[in-house]
mmCIF file of the N, C-alpha and C atoms, coordinates in Angstrom:
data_MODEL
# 
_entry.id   MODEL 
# 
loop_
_atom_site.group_PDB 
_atom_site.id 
_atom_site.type_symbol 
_atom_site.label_atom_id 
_atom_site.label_alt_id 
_atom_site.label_comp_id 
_atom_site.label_asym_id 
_atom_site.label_entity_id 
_atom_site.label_seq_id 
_atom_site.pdbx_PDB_ins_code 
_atom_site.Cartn_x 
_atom_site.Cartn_y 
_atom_site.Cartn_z 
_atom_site.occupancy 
_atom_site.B_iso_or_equiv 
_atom_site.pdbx_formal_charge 
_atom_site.auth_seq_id 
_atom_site.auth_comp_id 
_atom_site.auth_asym_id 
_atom_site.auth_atom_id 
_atom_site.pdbx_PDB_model_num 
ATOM 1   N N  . UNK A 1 1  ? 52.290 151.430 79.300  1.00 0.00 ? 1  UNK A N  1 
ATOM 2   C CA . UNK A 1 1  ? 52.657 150.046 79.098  1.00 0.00 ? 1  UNK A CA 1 
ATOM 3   C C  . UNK A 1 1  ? 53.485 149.894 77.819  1.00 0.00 ? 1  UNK A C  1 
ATOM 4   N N  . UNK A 1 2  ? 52.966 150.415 76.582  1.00 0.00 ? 2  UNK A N  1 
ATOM 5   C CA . UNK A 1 2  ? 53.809 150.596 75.890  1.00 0.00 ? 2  UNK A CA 1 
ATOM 6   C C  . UNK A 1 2  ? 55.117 150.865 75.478  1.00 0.00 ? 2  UNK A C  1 
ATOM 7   N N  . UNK A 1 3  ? 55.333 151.611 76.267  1.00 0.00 ? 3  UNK A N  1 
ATOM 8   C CA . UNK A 1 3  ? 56.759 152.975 76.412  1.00 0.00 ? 3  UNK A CA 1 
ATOM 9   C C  . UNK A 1 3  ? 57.586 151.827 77.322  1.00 0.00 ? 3  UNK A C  1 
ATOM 10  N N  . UNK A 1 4  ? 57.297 151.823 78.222  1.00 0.00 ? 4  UNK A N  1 
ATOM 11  C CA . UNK A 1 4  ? 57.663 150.412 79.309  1.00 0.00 ? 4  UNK A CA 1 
ATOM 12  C C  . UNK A 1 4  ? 58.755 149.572 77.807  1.00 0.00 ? 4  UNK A C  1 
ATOM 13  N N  . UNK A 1 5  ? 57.395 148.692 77.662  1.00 0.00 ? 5  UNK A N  1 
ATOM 14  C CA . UNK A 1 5  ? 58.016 147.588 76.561  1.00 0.00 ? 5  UNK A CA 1 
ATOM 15  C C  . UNK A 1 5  ? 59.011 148.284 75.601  1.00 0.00 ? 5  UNK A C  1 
ATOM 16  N N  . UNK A 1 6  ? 58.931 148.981 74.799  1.00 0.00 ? 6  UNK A N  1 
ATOM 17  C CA . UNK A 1 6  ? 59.778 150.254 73.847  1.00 0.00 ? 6  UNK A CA 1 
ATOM 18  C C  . UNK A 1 6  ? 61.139 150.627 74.520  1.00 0.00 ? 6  UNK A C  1 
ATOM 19  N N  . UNK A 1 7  ? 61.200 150.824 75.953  1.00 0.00 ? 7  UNK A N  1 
ATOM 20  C CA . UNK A 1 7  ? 62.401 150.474 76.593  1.00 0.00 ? 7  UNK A CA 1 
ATOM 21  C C  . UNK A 1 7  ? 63.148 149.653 76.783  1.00 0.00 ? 7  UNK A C  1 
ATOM 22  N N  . UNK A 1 8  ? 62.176 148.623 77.493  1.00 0.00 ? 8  UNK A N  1 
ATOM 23  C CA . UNK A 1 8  ? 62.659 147.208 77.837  1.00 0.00 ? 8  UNK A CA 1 
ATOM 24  C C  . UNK A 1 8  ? 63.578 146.746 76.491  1.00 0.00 ? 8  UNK A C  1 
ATOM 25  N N  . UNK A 1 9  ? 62.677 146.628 75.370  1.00 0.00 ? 9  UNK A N  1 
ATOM 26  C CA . UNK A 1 9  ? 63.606 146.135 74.441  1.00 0.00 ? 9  UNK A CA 1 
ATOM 27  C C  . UNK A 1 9  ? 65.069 146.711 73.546  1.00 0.00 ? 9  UNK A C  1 
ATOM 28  N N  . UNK A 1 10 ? 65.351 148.129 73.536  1.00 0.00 ? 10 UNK A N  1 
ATOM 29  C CA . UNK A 1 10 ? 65.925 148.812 73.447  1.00 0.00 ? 10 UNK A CA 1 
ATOM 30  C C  . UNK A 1 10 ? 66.979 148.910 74.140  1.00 0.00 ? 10 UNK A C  1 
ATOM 31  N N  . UNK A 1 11 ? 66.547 148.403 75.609  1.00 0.00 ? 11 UNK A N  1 
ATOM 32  C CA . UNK A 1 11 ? 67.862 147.920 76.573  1.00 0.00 ? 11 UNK A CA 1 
ATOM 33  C C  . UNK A 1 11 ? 68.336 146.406 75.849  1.00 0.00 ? 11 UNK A C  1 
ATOM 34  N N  . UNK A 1 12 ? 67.124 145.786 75.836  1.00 0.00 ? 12 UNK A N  1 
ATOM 35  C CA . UNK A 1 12 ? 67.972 144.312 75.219  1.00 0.00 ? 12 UNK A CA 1 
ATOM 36  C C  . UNK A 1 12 ? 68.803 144.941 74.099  1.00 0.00 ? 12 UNK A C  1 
ATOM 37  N N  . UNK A 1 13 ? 68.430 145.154 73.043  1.00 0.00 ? 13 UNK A N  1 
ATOM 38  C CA . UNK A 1 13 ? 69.004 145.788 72.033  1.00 0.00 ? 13 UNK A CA 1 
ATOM 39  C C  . UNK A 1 13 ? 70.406 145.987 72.134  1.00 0.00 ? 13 UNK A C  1 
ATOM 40  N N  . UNK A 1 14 ? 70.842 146.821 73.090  1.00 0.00 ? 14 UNK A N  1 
ATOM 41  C CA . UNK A 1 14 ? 71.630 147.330 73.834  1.00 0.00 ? 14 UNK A CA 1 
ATOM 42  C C  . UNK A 1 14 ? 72.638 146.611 74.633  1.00 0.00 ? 14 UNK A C  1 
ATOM 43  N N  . UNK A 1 15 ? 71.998 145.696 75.091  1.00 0.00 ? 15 UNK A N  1 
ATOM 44  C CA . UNK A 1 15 ? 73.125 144.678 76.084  1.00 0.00 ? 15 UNK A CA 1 
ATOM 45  C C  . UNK A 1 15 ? 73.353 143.407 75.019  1.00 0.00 ? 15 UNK A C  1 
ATOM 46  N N  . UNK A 1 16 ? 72.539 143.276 73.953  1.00 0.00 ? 16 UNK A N  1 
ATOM 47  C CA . UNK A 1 16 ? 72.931 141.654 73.251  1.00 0.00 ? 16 UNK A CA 1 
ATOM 48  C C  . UNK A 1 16 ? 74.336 142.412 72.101  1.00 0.00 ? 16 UNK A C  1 
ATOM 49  N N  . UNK A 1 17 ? 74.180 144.044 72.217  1.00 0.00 ? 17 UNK A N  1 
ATOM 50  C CA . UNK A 1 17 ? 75.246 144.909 71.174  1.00 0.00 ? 17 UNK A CA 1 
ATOM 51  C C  . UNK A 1 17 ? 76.470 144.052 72.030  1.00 0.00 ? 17 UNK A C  1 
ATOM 52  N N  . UNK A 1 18 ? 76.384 144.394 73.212  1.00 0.00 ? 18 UNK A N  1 
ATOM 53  C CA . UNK A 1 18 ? 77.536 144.694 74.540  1.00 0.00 ? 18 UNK A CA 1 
ATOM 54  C C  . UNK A 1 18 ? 78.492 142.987 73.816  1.00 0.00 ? 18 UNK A C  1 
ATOM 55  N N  . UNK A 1 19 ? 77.729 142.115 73.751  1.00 0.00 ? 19 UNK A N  1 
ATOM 56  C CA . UNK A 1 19 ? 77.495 140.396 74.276  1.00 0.00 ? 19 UNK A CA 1 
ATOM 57  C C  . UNK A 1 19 ? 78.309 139.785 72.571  1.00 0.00 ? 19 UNK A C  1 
ATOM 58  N N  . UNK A 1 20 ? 79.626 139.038 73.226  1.00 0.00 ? 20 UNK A N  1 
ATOM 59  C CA . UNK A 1 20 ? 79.970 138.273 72.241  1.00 0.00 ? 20 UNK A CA 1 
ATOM 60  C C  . UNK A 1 20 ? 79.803 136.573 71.747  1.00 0.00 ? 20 UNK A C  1 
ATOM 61  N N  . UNK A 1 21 ? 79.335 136.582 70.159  1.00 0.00 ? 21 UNK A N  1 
ATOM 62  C CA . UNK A 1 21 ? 78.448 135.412 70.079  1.00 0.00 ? 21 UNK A CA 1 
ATOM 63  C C  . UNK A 1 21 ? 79.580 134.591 69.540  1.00 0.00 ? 21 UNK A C  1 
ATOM 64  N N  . UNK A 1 22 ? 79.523 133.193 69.557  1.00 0.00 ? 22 UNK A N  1 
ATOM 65  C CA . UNK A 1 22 ? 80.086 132.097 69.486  1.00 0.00 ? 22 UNK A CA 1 
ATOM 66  C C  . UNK A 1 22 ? 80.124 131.177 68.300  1.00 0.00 ? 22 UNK A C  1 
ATOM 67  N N  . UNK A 1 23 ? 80.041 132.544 67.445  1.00 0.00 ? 23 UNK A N  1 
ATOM 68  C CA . UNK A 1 23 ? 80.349 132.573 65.267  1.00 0.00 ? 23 UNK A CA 1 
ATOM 69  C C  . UNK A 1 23 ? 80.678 133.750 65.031  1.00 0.00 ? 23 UNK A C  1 
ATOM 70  N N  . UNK A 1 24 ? 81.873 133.011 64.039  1.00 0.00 ? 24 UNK A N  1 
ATOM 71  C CA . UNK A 1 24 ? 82.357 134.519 62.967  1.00 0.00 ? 24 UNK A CA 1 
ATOM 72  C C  . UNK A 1 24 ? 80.961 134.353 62.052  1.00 0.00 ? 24 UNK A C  1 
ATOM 73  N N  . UNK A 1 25 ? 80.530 136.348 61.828  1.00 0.00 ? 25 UNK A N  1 
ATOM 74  C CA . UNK A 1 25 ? 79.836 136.431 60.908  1.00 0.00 ? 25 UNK A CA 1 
ATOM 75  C C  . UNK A 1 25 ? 80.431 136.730 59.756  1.00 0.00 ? 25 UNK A C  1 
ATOM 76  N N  . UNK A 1 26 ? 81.524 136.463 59.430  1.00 0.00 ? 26 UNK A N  1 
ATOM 77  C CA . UNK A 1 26 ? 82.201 137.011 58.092  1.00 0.00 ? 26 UNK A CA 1 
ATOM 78  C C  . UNK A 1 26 ? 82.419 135.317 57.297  1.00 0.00 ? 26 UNK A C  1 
ATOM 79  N N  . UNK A 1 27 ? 82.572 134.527 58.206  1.00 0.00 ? 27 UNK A N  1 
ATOM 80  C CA . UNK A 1 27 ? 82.607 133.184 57.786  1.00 0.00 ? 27 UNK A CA 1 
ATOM 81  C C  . UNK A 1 27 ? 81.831 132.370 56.739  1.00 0.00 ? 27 UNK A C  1 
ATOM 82  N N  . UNK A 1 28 ? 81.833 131.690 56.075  1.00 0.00 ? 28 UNK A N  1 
ATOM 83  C CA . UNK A 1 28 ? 80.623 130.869 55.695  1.00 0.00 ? 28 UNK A CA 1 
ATOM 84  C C  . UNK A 1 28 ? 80.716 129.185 55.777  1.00 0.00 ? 28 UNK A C  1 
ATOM 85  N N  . UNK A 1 29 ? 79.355 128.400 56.059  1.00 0.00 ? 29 UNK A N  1 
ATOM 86  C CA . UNK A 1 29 ? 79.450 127.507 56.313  1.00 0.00 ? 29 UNK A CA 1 
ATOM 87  C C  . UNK A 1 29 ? 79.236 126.602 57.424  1.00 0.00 ? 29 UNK A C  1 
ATOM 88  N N  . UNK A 1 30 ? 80.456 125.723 57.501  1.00 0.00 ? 30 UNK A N  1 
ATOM 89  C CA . UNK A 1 30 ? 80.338 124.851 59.183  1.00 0.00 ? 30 UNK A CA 1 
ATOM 90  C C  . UNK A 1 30 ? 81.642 126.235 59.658  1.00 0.00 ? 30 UNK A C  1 
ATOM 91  N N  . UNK A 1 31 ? 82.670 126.275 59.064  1.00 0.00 ? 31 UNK A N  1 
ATOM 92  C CA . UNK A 1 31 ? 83.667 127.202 59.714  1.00 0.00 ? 31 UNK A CA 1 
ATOM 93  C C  . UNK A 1 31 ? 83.066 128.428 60.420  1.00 0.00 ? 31 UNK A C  1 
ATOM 94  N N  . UNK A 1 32 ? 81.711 128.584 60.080  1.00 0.00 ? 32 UNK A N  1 
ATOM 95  C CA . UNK A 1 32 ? 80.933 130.375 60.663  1.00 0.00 ? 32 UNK A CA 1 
ATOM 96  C C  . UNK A 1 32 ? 81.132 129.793 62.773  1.00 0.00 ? 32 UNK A C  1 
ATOM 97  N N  . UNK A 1 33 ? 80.598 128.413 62.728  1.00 0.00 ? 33 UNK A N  1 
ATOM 98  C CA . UNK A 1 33 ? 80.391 127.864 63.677  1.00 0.00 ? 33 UNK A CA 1 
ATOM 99  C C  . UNK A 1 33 ? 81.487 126.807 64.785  1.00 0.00 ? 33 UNK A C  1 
ATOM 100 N N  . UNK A 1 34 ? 82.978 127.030 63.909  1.00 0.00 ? 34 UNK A N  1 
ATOM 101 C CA . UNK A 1 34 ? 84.010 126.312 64.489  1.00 0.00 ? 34 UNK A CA 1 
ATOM 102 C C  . UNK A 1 34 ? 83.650 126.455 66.145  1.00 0.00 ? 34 UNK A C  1 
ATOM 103 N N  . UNK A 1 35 ? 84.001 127.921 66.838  1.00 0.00 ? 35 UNK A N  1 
ATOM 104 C CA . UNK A 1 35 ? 83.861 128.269 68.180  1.00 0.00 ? 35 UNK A CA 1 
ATOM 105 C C  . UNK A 1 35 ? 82.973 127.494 68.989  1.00 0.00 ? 35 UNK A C  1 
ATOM 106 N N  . UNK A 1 36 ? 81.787 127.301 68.294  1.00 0.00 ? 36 UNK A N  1 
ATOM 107 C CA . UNK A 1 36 ? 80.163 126.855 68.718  1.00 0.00 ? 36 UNK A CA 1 
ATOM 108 C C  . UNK A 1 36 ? 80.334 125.519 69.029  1.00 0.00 ? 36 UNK A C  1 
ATOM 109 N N  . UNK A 1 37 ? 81.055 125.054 67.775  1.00 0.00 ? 37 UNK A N  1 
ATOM 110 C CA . UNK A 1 37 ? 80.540 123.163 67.901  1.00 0.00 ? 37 UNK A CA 1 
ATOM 111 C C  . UNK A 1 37 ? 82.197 122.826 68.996  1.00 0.00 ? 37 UNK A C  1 
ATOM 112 N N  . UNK A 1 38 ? 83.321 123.551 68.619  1.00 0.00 ? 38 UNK A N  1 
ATOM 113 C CA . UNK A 1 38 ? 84.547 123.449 69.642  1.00 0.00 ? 38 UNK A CA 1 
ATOM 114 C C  . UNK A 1 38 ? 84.123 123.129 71.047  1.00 0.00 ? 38 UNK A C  1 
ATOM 115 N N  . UNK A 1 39 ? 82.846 124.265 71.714  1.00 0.00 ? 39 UNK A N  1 
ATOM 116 C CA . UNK A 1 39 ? 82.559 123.985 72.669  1.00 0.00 ? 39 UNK A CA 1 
ATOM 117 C C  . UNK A 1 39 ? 81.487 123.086 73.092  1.00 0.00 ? 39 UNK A C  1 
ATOM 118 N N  . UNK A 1 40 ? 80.656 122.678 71.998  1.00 0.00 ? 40 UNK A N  1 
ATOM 119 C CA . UNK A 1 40 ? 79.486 121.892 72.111  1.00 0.00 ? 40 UNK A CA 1 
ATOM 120 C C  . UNK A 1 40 ? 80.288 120.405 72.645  1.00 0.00 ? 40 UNK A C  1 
ATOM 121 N N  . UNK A 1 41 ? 81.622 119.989 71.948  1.00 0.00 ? 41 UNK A N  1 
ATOM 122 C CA . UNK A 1 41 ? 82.347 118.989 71.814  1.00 0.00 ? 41 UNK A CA 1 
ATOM 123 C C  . UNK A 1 41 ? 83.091 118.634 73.501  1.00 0.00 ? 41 UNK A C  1 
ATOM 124 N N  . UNK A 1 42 ? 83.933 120.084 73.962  1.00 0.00 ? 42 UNK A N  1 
ATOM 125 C CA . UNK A 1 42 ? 84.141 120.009 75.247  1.00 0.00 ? 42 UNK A CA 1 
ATOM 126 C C  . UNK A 1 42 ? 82.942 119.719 76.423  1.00 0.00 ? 42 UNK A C  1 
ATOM 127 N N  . UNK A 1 43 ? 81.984 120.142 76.188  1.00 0.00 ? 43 UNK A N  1 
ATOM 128 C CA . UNK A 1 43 ? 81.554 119.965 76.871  1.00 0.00 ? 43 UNK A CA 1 
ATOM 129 C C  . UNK A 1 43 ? 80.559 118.673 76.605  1.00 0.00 ? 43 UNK A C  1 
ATOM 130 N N  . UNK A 1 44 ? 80.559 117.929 75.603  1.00 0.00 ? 44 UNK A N  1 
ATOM 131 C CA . UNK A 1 44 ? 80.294 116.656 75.760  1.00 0.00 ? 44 UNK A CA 1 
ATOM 132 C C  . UNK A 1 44 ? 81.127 115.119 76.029  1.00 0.00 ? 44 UNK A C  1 
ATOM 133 N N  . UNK A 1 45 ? 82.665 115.656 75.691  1.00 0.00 ? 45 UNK A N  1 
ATOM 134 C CA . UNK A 1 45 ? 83.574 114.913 76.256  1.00 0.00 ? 45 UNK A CA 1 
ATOM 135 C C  . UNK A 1 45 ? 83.871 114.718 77.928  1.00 0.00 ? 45 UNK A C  1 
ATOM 136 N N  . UNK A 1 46 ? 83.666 116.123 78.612  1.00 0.00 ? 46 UNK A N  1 
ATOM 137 C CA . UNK A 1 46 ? 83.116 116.133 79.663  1.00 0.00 ? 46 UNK A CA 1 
ATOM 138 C C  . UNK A 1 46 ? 82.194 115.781 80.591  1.00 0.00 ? 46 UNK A C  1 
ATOM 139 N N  . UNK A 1 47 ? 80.885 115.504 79.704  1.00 0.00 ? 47 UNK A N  1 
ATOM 140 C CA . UNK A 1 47 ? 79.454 114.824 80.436  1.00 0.00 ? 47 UNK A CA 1 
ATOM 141 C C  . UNK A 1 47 ? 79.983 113.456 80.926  1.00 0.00 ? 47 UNK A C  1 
ATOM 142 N N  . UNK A 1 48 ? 80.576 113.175 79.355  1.00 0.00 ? 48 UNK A N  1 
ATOM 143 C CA . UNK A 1 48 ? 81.267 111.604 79.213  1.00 0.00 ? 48 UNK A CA 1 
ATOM 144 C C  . UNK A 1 48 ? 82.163 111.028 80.542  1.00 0.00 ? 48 UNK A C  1 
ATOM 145 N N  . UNK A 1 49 ? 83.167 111.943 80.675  1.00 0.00 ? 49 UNK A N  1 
ATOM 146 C CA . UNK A 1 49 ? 84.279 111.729 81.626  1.00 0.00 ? 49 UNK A CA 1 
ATOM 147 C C  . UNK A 1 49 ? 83.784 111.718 83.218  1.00 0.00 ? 49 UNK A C  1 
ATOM 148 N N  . UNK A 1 50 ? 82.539 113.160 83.257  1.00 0.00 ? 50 UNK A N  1 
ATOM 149 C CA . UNK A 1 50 ? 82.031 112.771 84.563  1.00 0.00 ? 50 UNK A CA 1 
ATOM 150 C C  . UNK A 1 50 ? 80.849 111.612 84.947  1.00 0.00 ? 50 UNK A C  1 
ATOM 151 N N  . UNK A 1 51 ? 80.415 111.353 83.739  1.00 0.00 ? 51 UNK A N  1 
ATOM 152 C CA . UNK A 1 51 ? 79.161 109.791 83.811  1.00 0.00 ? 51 UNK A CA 1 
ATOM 153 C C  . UNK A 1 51 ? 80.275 108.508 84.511  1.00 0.00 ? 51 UNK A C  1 
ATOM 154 N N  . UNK A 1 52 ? 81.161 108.750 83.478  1.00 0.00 ? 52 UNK A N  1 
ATOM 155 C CA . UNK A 1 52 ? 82.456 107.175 83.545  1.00 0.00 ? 52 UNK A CA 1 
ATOM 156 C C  . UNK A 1 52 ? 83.052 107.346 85.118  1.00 0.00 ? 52 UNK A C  1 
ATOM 157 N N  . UNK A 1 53 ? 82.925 108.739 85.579  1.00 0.00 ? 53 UNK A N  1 
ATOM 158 C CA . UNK A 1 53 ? 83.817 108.656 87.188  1.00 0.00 ? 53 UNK A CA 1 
ATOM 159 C C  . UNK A 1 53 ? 82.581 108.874 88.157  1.00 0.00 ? 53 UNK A C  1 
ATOM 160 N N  . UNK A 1 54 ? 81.443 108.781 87.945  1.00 0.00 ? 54 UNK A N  1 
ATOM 161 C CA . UNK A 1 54 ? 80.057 108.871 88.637  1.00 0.00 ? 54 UNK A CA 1 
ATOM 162 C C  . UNK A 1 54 ? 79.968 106.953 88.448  1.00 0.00 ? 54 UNK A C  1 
ATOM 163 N N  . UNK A 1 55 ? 79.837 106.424 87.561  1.00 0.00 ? 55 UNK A N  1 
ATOM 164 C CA . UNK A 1 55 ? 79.512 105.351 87.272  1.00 0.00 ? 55 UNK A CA 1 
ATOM 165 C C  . UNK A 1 55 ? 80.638 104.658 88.202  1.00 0.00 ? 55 UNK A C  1 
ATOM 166 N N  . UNK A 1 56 ? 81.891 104.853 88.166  1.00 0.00 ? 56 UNK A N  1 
ATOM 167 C CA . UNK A 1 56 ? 82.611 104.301 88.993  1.00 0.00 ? 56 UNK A CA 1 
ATOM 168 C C  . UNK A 1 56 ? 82.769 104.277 90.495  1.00 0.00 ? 56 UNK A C  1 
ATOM 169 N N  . UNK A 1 57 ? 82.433 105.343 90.719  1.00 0.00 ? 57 UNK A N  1 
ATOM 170 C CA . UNK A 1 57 ? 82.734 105.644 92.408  1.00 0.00 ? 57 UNK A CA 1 
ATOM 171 C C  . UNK A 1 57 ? 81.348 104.976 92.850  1.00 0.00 ? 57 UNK A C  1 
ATOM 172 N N  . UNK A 1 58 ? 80.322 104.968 91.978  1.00 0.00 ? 58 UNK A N  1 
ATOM 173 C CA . UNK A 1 58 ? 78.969 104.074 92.717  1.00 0.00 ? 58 UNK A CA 1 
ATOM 174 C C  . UNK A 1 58 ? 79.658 102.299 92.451  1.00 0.00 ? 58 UNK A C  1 
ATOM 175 N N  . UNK A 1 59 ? 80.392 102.116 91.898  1.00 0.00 ? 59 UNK A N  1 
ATOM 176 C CA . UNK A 1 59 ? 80.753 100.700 91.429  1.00 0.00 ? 59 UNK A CA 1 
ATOM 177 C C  . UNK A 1 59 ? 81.399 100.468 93.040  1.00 0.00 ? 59 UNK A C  1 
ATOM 178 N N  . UNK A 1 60 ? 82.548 100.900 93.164  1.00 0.00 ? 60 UNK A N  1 
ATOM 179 C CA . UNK A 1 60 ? 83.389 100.775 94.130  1.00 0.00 ? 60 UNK A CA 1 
ATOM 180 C C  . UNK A 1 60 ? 82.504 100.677 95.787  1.00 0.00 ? 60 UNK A C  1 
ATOM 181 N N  . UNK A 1 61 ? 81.853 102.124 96.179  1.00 0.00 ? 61 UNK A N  1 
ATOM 182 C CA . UNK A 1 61 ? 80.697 101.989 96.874  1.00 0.00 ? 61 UNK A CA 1 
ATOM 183 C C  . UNK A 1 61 ? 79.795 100.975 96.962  1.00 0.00 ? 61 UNK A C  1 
ATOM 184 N N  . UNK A 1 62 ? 79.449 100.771 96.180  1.00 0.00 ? 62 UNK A N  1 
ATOM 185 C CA . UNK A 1 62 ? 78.161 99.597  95.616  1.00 0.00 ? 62 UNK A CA 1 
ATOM 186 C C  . UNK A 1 62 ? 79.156 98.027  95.923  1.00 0.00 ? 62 UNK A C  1 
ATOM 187 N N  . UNK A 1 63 ? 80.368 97.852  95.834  1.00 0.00 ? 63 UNK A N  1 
ATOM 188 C CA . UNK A 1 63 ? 81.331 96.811  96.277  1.00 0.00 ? 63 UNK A CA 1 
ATOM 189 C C  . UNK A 1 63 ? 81.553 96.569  97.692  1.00 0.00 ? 63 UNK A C  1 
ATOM 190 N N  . UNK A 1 64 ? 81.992 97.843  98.136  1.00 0.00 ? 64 UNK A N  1 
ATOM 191 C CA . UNK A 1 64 ? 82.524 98.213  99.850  1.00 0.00 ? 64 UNK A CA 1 
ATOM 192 C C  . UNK A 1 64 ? 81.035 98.068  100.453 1.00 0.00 ? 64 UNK A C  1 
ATOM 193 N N  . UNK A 1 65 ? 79.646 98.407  100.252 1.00 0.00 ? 65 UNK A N  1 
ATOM 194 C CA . UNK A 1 65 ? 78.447 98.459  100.774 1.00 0.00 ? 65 UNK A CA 1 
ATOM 195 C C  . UNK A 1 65 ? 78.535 96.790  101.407 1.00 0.00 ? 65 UNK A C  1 
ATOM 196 N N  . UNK A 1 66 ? 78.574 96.083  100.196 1.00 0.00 ? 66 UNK A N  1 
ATOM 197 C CA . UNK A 1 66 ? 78.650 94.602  99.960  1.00 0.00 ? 66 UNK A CA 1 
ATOM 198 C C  . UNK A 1 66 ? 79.572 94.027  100.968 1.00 0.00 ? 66 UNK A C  1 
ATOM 199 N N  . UNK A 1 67 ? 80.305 94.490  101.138 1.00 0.00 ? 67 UNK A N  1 
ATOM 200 C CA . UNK A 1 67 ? 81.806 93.378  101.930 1.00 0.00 ? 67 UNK A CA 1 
ATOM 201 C C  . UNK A 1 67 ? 81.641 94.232  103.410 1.00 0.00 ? 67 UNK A C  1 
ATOM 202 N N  . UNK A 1 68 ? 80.854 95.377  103.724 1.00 0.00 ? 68 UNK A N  1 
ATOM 203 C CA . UNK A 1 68 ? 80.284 95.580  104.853 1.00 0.00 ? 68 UNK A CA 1 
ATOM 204 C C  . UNK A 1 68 ? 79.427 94.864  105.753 1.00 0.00 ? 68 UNK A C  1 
ATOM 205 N N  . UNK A 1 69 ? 78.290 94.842  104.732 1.00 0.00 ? 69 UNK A N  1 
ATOM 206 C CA . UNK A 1 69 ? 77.186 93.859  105.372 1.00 0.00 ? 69 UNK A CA 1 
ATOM 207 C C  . UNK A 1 69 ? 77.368 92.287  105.369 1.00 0.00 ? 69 UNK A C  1 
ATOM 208 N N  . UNK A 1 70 ? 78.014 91.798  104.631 1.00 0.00 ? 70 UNK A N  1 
ATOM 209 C CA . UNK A 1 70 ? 78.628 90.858  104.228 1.00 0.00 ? 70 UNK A CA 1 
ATOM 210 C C  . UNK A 1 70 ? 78.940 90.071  106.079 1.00 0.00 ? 70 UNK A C  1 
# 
């Protein structure tokens, strides 16, 4: 069981080497993290853009439902 685990992690070890992270470590600061928050940002301008065209297409629907039964 041991030896098991002693592997297991040694592979992680191994594949997080492989795996590129989303900060310069030579950096200091907020700049270590430009990459990080760049994408934290896209992808919250995005949530945004698909809420506002979710919110709309139920508006429109939610109109046409209306002038159906109507």
């Amino acid at each position: 069981m041991i030896a098991k685990t002693k592997e297991f992690l040694s592979e992680i070890r191994v594949e997080l080497s492989k795996s590129s992270w989303p900060w310069n470590p030579e950096e200091k600061g907020v700049k270590k993290y430009k990459e990080l928050i760049d994408s934290t940002l896209i992808v919250v301008i995005a949530m945004i853009l698909l809420s506002g065209f979710v919110s709309l297409c139920d508006l429109v629907l939610l109109k046409a439902g209306s002038w159906v039964i109507r």
